[in-house]
C-alpha positions in Angstrom: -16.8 65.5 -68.7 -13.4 64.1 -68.5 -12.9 60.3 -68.7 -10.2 58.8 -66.0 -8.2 57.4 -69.0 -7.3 60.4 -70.8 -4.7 62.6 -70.2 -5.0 66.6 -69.8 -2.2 69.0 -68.5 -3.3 70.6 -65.4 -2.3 74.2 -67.4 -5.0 73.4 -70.1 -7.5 75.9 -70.0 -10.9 73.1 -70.9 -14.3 74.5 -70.6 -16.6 72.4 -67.9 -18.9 71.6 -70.9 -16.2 69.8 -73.2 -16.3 65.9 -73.3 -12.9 64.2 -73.5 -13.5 60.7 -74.3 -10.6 58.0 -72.9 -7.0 58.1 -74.2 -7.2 61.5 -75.6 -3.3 63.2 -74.9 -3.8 67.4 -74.1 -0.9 69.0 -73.7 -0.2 72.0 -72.2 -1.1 75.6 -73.4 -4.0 74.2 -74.8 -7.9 76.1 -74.6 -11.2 73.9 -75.6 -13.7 76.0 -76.2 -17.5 74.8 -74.7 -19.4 71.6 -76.2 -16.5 71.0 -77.8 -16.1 66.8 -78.1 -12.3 65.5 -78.4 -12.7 61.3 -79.2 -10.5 58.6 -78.0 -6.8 58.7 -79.7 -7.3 62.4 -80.7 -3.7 64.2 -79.4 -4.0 68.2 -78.7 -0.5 69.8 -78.9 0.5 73.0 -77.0 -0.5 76.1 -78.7 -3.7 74.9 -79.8 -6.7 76.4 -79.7 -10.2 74.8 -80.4 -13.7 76.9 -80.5 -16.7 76.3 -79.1 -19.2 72.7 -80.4 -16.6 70.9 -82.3 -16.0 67.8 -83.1 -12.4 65.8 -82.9 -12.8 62.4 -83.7 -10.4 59.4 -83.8 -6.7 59.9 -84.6 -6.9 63.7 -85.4 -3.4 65.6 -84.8 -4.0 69.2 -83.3 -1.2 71.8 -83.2 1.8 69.9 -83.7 5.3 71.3 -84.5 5.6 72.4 -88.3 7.1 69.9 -91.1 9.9 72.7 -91.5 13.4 72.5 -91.1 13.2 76.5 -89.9 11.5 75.2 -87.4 13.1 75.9 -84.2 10.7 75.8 -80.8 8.9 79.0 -81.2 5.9 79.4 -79.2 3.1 79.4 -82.2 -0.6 78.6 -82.6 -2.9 76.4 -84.2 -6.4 78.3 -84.1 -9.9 76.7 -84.9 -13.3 78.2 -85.0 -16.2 77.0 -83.5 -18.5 74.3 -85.1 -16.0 72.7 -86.8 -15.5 68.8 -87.7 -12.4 67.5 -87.8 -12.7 63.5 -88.4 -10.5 61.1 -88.4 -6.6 61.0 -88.8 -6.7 64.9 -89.7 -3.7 66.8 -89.4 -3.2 70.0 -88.9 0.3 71.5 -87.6 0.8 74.5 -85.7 2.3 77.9 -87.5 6.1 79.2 -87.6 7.0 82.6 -87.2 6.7 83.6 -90.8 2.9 84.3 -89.4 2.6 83.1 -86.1 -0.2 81.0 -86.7 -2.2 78.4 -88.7 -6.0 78.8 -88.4 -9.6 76.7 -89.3 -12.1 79.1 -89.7 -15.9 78.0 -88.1 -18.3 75.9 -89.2 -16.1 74.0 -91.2 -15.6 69.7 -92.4 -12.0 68.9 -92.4 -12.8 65.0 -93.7 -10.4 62.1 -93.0 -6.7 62.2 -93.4 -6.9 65.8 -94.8 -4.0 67.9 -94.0 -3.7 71.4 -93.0 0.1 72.7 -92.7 1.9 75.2 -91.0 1.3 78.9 -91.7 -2.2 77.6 -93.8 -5.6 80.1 -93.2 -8.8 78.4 -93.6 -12.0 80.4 -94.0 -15.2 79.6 -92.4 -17.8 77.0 -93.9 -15.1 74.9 -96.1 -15.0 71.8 -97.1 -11.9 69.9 -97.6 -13.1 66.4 -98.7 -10.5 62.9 -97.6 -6.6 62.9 -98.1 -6.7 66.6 -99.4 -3.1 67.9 -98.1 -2.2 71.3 -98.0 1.1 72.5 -98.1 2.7 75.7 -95.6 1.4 78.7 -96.4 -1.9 78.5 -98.3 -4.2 80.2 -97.8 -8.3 79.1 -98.7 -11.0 81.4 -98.7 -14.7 81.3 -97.5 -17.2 79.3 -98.8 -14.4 76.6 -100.8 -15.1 73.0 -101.4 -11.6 71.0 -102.2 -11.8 67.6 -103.8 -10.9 64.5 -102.7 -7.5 63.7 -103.2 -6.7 66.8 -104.1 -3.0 68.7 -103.2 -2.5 72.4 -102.5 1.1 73.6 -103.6 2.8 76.2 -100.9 1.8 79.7 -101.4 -1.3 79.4 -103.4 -4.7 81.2 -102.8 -8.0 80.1 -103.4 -10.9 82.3 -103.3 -14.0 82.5 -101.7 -16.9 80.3 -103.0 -14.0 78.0 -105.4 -14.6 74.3 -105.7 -12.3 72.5 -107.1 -12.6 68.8 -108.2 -11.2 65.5 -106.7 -7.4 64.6 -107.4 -6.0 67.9 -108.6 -2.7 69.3 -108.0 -3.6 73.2 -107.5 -0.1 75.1 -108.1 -1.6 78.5 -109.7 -4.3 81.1 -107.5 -7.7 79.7 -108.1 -10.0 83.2 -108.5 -13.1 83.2 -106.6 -16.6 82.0 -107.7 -14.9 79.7 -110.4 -14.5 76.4 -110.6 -11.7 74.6 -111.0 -10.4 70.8 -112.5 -8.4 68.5 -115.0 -4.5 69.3 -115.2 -2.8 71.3 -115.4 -5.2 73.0 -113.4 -8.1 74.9 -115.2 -10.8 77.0 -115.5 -14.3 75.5 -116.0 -17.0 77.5 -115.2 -18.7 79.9 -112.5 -19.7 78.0 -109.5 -23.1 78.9 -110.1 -24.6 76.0 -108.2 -22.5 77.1 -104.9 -23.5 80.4 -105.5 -27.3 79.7 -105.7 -26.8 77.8 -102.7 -25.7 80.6 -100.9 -28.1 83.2 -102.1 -26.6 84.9 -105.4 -29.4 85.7 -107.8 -29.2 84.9 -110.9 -28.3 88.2 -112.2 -25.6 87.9 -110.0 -24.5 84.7 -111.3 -24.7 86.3 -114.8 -22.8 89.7 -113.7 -19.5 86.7 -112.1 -19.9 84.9 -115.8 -19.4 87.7 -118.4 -16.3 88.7 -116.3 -15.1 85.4 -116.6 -16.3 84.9 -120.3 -14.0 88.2 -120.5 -11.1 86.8 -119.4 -11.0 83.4 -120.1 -12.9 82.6 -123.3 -13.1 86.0 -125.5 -9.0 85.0 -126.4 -8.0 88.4 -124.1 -4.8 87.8 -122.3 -4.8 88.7 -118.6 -3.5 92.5 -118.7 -6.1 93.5 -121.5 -9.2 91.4 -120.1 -8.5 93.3 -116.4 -8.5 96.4 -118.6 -11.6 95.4 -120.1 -13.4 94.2 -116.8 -12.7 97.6 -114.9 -13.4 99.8 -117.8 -16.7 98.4 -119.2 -18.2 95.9 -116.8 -20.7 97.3 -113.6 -18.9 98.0 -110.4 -19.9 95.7 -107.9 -18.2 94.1 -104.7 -17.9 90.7 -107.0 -16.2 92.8 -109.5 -13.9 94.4 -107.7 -13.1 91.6 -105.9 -11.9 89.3 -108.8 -9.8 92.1 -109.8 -8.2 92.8 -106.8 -7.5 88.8 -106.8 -5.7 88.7 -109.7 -3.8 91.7 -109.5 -2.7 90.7 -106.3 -1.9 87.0 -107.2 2.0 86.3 -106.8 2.0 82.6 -108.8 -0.3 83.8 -111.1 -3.9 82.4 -111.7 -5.0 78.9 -113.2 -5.7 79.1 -117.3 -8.4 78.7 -119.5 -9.0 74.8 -120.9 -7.9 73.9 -124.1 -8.1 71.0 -125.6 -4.6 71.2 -127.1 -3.1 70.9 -123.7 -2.2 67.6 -122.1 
């Protein structure tokens, strides 16, 4: 259902099941997935793409041109999955060609004036709470729960199953299962209640800790606790995966807390 006050390009390509409440703007080369709800003031851009049962409330910005100077008219995409929230005053601006793309994953809250910029990948069922702001090129992992308040610096990763606490400035990789607060940005803890959430058992849970114990609280820098994790810890999945994450890390992964550090 398309209310007589909004405006949609006759090239959109909008499922018959999407409600388009009045004085929503859909440009051109956009697709709206079915049930998909878009809510008075919301503005889709060309090269957007929206999945199927979301919600786009009030003042949300969909696939505009990137806050880049490189920037120079290139057809590119903004991507979200299906049963995703986006409230109100969101941003979330379409990629460059560095990747072509920025994409929401499904099944995720975007809350208000949280913003997602160009060249960002968002996993699936993530939480980033109001005024979060991530800058180009991040790149967020399953399962994360950002902070209020919180800013993402270009280029960082966080890994699956992270949270990381209100009003942090996140400029290292954040390694997954962890959590992460105070500043400069730190390690503190396993996000065991997350995990449990999601299904890890408790041995699990303990497996994730004594790797992290290993390389954050047993006074092992990074290149002897890695050595030290893939020698004498169990293979797993979980195990692998951490190390993979910090081998692979280009800024380098947040530290352990100290009290010594301001």
């Amino acid at each position: 259902m398309i209310q007589p006050l909004a405006y949609v390009h006759p090239q959109a390509k909008i499922d018959d099941n999407v409600v388009i409440d009045p004085f929503v703007t859909i440009h051109r080369d956009v697709e709206i997935g079915a049930g998909t709800h878009i809510m008075s003031g919301a503005v889709i851009f060309p090269g957007s793409r929206i999945g199927k049962n979301c919600k786009i409330f009030p003042g949300a910005s969909i696939g505009a041109i990137p806050q880049d100077l490189k920037y120079n008219g290139e057809e590119t995409l903004a991507i979200i999955g299906d049963n995703t929230v986006i409230r109100e005053n969101v941003t979330i601006n379409k990629g460059t060609t560095a990747l072509g793309r920025t994409e929401v994953g499904s099944n995720c809250l975007l809350m208000a004036y949280s913003h997602v910029a160009h060249d960002c990948i968002v996993g699936n069922h993530c939480i980033l709470a109001n005024t979060v702001q991530l800058a180009g090129h991040v790149t967020i992992a399953d399962f994360v729960i950002v902070g209020g308040m919180s800013a993402v610096h270009q280029f960082v990763h966080v890994g699956q199953h992270v949270i990381v606490a209100g009003g942090c400035m996140v400029r290292k990789d954040v390694p997954p299962y962890t959590k992460a607060g105070r500043q400069p940005i730190s390690y503190e803890g396993v996000n065991s209640i997350g995990l449990r959430r999601r299904g890890f058992s408790s041995e699990k849970i303990n497996e994730i800790q004594d790797i992290y114990r290993t390389l954050y609280l047993r006074g092992n820098n990074t290149q002897k606790a890695l050595a030290i994790i893939e020698n004498e810890k169990p293979v797993s999945p979980e195990r692998d995966e951490i190390l993979q994450f910090i081998r692979e890390s280009d800024r380098g992964i947040m530290r352990g807390y100290s009290s010594k550090r301001l």
